[in-house]
N, C-alpha and C positions, 0 to 999 in steps of 0.2 A: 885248728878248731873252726868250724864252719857257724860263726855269729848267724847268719839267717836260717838255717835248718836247727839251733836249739830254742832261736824264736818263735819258730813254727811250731816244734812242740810244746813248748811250755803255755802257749797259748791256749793248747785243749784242755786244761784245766777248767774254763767257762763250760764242758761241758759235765765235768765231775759233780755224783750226785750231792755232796756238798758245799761245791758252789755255787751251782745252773741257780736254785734259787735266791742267792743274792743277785744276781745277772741278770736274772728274768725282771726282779724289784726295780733294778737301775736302768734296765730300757724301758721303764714303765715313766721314767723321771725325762725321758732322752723325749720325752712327745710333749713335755711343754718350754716352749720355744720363745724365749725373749730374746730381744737385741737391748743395746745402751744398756746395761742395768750399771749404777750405780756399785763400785770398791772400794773397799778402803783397806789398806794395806797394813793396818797397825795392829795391835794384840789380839783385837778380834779380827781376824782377815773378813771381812765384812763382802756378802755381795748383796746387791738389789734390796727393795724393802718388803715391806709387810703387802703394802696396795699394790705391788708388782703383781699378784697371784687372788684367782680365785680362791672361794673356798674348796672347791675339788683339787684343784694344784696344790693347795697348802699340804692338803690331807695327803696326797701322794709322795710329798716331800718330806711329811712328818716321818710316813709309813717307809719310805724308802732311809731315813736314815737310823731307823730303828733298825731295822734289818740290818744294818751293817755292825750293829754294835759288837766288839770292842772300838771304839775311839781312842786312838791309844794318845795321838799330836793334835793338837789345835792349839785353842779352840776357834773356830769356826760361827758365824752368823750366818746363814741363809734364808734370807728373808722373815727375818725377825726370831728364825729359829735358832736358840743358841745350844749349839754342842760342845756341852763343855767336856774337852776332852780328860783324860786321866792325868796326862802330864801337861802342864801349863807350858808349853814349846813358846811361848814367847820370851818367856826369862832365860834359856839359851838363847833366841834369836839376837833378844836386844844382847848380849852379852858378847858376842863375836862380832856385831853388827860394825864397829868402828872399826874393824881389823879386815877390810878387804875393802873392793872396788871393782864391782862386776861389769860395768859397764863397755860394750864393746866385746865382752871374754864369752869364750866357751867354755860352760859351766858343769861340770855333773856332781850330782849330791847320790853318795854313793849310801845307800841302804837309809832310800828318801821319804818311808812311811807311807801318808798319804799324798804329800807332798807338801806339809804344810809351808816346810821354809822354802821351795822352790816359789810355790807363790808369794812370800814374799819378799824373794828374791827378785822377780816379775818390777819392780820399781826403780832398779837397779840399770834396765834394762841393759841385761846381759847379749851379745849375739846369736846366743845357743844356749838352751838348758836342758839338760838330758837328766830324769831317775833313773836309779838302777834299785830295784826290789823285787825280789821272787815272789815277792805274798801276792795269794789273789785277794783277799779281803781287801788288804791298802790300795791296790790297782782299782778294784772298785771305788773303794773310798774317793779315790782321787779323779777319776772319772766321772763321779756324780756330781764333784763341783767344778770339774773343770769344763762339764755342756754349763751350767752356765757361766764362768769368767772367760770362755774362749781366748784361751792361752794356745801358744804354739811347742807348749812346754813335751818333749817326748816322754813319756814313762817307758821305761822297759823294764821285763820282767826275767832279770837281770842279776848276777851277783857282781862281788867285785874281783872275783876270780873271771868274769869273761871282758875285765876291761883292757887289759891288754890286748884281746883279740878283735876289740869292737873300730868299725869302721873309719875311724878319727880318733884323734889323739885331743885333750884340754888344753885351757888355760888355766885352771883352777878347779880345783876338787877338794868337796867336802866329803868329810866322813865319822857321821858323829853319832855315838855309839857302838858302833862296829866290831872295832878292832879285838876285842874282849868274846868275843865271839867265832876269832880263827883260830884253830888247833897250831897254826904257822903263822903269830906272830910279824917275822920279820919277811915271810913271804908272801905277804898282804900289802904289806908297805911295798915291797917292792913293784906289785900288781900297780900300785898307784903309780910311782916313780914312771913305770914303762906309758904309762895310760898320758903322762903331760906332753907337751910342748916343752922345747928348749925355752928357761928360766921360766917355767910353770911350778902354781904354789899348791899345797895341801892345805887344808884348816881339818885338825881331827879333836876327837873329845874322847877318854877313857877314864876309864877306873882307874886309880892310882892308890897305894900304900905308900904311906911318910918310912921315909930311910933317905940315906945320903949309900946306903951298898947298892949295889947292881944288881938287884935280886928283883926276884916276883912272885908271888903270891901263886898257888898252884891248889883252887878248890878243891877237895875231896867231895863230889856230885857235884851238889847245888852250891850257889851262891846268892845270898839274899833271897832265896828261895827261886831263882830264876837258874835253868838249864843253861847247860853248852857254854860256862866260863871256865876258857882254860888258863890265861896269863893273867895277873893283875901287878902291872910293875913297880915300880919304884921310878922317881921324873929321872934319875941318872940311869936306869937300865934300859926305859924307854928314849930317850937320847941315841945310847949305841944302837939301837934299834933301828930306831932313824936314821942315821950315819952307814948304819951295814945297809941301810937298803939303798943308797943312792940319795942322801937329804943333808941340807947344812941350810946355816942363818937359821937356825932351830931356836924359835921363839915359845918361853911358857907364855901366853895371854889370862891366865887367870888357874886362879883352884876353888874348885866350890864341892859342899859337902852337901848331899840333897836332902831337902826339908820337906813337908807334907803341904809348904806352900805350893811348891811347882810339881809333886806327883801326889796325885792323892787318890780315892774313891770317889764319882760321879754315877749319876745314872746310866750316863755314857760309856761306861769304863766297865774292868771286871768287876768282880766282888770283892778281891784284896787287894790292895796295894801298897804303900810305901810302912803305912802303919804294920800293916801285917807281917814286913819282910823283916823288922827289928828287934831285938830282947826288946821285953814288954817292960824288963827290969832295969835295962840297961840302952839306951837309944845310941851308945855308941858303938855294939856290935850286933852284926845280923843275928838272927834267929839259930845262926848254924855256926854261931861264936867266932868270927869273922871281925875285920876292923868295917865298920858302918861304910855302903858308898861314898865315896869321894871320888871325882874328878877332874882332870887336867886339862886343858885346852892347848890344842899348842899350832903352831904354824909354820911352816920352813918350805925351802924351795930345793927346787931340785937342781942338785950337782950337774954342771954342764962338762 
């Protein structure tokens, strides 16, 4: 598999008639040009202020991240503009937060959004931090705020199917959300496993069903009204999981069930969300009679 000729192509998407105009928006953003602005790395990843920007920069910056909406991760400050995203990604951030140590490592956050937790991961200071995301929206998204935090952060537009092929191998890889999203399970783990460094970690996040069997969950179409769920395991099936694919020191770090505090409806957001994906009768099962999102967090290294 030839990594720089699928970069090459994935890249002309910038000129498909459904994205050129967010592209066109975001180099309209790329012509105003600060140094020093002011970050702050905490729930709001905060860059630069209000008096950083005229009133024409403001208006370009209002207009350019309208254009991008859905915001799916934040939320985001950009000079006093608050985007509040759909999912409050800081209550996962802080959440994992005591469970690694980037500092010095080669990072990639595998299907990294806009990048929210890359930047604030950026505090950490990691040696290397690489996304991997196929979306052009998020690749935008992420580019409009990284002209101004001038990070050295790479985005590529990326799955986690080309990380074994990609030019270097990690020291640590995130992947949260994901997993629930590959028809091959335990061939996605293993994409990870090939993609570390000897005694390199994983941090991943998925859907889980309560059981102590070795089973999983197998949607019939949707789930929670969301496409393309094919596995939802059980924390012992996903264990073997991890185990067949090359992982041990398999840590749970947490289980959380998602509430409409950290995914909800914004102006920034679609028109439905977490409300919308539930019995309206019953908040413990999705809409399509399902046990309601729950999530697993877990951590392990790879077998040397």
């Amino acid at each position: 598999m030839n990594i720089e000729e699928i970069k090459k192509e994935k890249i002309k998407c910038l000129e498909w008639k459904n994205v050129k105009p967010w592209y066109e928006q975001v180099k309209k953003s790329f012509n105003i040009q600060k140094d020093n602005l002011f970050i702050d790395y905490s729930d709001w990843f905060t860059i630069g202020e209000k008096q950083d920007l005229t009133k024409e920069e403001h208006e370009v910056i209002l207009e350019t991240a309208k254009k991008l909406i859905p915001w799916r991760k934040g939320p985001f400050n950009l000079f006093g503009l608050k985007i509040d995203s759909e999912w409050q990604s800081n209550i996962k951030y802080n959440l994992i937060r005591p469970h690694f140590n980037l500092k010095d490592k080669v990072v990639a956050d595998i299907g990294c959004n806009n990048g929210y937790y890359m930047f604030r991961m950026l505090e950490d200071k990691p040696k290397r931090l690489i996304g991997f995301d196929p979306s052009a929206l998020t690749m935008l998204q992420f580019e409009f705020i990284n002209h101004f935090v001038k990070s050295d952060i790479i985005y590529e537009k990326l799955g986690v199917e080309h990380l074994e092929y990609y030019n270097h191998t990690f020291d640590f890889i995130f992947m949260l959300g994901v997993l629930y999203h590959r028809a091959d399970p335990i061939g996605c783990l293993k994409s990870l496993a090939k993609g570390l460094n000897k005694n390199g970690e994983i941090l991943i996040d998925t859907f889980m069903i309560d059981g102590e069997e070795e089973v999983a969950l197998t949607p019939n179409g949707r789930y929670s009204k969301i496409p393309n769920i094919y596995f939802i395991p059980t924390i012992p099936a996903l264990k073997n999981w991890l185990n067949r694919a090359g992982f041990e020191d398999i840590e749970v770090i947490a289980i959380t069930t998602t509430t409409s505090e950290e995914q909800r409806k914004t102006k920034w957001s679609f028109d439905q969300s977490l409300e919308d994906f539930l019995d309206k009768d019953d908040k413990t099962k999705t809409v399509e009679g399902y046990p309601a999102p729950k999530r697993v967090y877990i951590k392990a290294k790879k077998k040397n």
